[in-house]
C-alpha positions, -999 to 999 in steps of 0.1 A, spaced: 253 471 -13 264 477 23 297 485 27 320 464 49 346 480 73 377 467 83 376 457 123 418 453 134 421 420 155 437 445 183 427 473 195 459 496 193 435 527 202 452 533 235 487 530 223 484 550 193 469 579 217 500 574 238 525 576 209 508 606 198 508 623 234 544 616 234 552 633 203 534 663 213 552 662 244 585 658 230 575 685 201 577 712 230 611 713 232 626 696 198 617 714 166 616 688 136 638 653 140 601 634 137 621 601 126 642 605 154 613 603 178 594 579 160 626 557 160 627 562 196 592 548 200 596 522 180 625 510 201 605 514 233 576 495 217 598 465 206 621 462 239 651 477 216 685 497 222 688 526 205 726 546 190 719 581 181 749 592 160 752 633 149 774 658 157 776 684 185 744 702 191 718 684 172 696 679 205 709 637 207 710 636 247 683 662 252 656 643 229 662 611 250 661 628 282 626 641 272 615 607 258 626 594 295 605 625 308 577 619 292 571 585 311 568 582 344 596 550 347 629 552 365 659 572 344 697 574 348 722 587 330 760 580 327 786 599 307 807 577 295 849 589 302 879 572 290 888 563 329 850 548 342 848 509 351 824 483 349 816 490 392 809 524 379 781 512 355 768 480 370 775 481 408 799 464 430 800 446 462 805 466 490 813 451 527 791 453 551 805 452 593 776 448 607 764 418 589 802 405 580 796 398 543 796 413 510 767 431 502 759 437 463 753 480 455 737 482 423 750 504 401 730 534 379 723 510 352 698 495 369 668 520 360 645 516 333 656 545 309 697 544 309 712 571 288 746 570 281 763 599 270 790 592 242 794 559 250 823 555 226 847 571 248 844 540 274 873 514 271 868 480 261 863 465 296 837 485 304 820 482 269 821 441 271 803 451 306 775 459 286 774 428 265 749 407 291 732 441 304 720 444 268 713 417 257 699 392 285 689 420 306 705 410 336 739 415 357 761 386 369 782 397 399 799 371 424 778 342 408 746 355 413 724 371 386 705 404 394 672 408 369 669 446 355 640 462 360 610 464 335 607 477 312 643 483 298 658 503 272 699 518 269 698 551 248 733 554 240 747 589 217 780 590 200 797 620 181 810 607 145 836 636 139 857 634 170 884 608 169 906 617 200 897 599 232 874 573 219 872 540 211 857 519 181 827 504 197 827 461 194 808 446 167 788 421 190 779 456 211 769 475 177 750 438 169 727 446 205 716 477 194 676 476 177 693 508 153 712 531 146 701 566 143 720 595 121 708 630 135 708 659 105 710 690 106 676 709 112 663 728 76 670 765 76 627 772 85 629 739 113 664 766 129 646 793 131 613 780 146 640 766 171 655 802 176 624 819 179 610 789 208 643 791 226 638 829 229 607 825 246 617 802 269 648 821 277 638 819 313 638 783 317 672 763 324 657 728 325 636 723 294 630 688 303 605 704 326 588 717 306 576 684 294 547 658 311 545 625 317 521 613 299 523 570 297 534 548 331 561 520 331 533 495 334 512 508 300 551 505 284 552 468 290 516 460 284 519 481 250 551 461 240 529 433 246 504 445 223 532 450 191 543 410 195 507 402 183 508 425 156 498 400 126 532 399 96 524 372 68 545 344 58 557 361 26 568 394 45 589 370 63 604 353 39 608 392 21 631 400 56 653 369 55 659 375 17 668 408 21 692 398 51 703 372 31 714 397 5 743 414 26 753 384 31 765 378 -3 770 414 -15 801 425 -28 802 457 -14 801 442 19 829 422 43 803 415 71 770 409 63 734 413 91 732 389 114 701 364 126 693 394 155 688 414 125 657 396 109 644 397 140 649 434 147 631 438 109 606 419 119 601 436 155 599 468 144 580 471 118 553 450 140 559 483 161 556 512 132 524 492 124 507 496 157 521 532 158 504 535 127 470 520 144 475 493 120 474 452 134 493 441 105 526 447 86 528 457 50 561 458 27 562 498 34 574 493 68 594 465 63 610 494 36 613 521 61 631 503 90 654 485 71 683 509 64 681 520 103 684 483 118 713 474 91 734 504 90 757 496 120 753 459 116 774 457 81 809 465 69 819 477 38 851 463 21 880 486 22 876 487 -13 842 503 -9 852 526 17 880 541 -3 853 545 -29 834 567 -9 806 544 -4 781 547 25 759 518 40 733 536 34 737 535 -1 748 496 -6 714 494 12 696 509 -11 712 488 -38 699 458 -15 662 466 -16 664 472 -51 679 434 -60 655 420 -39 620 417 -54 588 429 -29 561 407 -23 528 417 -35 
């Protein structure tokens, strides 16, 4: 009997090449943190914000710099102060004497990669500035609406530890972000394949450049393209609004996922699927994305927090009360 192979209804061949290109690229510089670049991706491919939480020195701000390196898009990047304004991030209007009117100066957000550097140290003002850049992709100033270029992506780091000089970022701004990504420490081998790279390069001050670009703005948007007609079946979606449901009505929790969040489940695991040269999504990567696109979104009770409890870990109890579909 002749055996039958399985033909994908898209061809993801050019986009899995690319994500693996970038990886290599990125793999250059940053020793380990493969989730944290595959998350990266997967944020890219599905049109999603990305928070990179870890402390001091785990390579947050240089592994987005390299991502932003890698394709050949416009890049800015802020560093967010207790003292910058809302001009500072999305323009202002500036008068003009020859012409006699106010003339609209766009500000650095409007670039295709925007990395903010700990963005948690930027008052509320300038944090409800973001609100509309994140979410509709666009900036409203005087009446008129300026359209951000595509494609469009806010890579935002924040330090956990340090409590001085920074603010509790809003809940509808935590709510816009695709995930939330917690940097670890490297392992003890992953530290000293770091050491031994860095002392090779010790004659190099930008490491970014020692990176390529290997995918244009234009592949981007047609690859994002590509992960919206990833196939997901009916009962996987139903599996996502039942487990969403779930933190709605857990205990442990004071604030359950919001609608965005289905969504986000459902976005990117169409995205880990293509990544994974795949044109449909299984239960596995429904699984694997979960805990990064809820961890930010819910609250614990302050009875839970005194407990000790993470997110993480009520998460975990989450997926377990929820049944998979087979």
């Amino acid at each position: 009997m002749e055996e039958t192979t399985f033909q994908p209804r898209t061809d993801f061949g050019a986009l899995h090449e690319a994500v693996a290109a970038i990886r290599v690229q990125i793999g250059k510089v940053i020793i380990g943190q493969h989730q944290m670049v595959d998350l990266l991706i997967a944020g890219l491919l599905t049109q999603g914000h990305v928070l990179i939480e870890g402390v001091p020195g785990v390579a947050k701000t240089l592994t987005a710099k390299l991502l932003a390196r890698c394709i050949d898009a416009d890049f800015s990047r802020l560093q967010f102060t207790p003292d910058i304004m809302p001009a500072d991030v999305l323009g202002t209007s500036v008068f003009n004497p020859e012409t006699r009117e106010f003339e609209y100066k766009r500000g650095p957000v409007f670039s295709n990669l925007v990395l903010i550097d700990e963005i948690n140290r930027a008052p509320a003002k300038t944090q409800a500035a973001l609100f509309e850049v994140m979410e509709e992709r666009q900036v409203t100033n005087d009446g008129v609406s300026h359209q951000l270029p595509a494609p469009f992506m806010v890579l935002a780091t924040q330090n956990p530890i340090e409590q001085e000089g920074t603010y509790r970022l809003p809940e509808a701004q935590l709510d816009r972000f695709l995930f939330k990504i917690e940097v670890k420490y490297p392992s003890l081998a992953e530290e000293i394949t770091m050491l031994q790279s860095m002392h090779q390069y010790n004659d190099i001050t930008d490491l970014t450049k020692l990176v390529d670009k290997v995918v244009t703005a234009t592949q981007i948007i047609a690859f994002q393209a590509q992960v919206r007609l990833v196939h997901i079946e009916d009962k996987l979606l139903h599996y996502i609004a039942a487990l969403i449901q779930e933190t709605r009505v857990n205990a442990s929790l004071y604030l359950g996922a919001s609608p965005r969040a289905s969504l986000s489940v459902m976005n990117c695991s169409k995205a880990l699927a293509a990544m994974n040269n795949r044109d449909f999504v299984t239960p596995d990567d429904v699984l694997e994305m979960l805990p990064h696109v809820l961890r930010h979104r819910i609250m614990l009770t302050p009875e839970r927090e005194m407990e000790g409890i993470s997110a993480d870990e009520v998460i975990a109890q989450i997926i377990k009360a929820v049944e998979v579909p087979r």
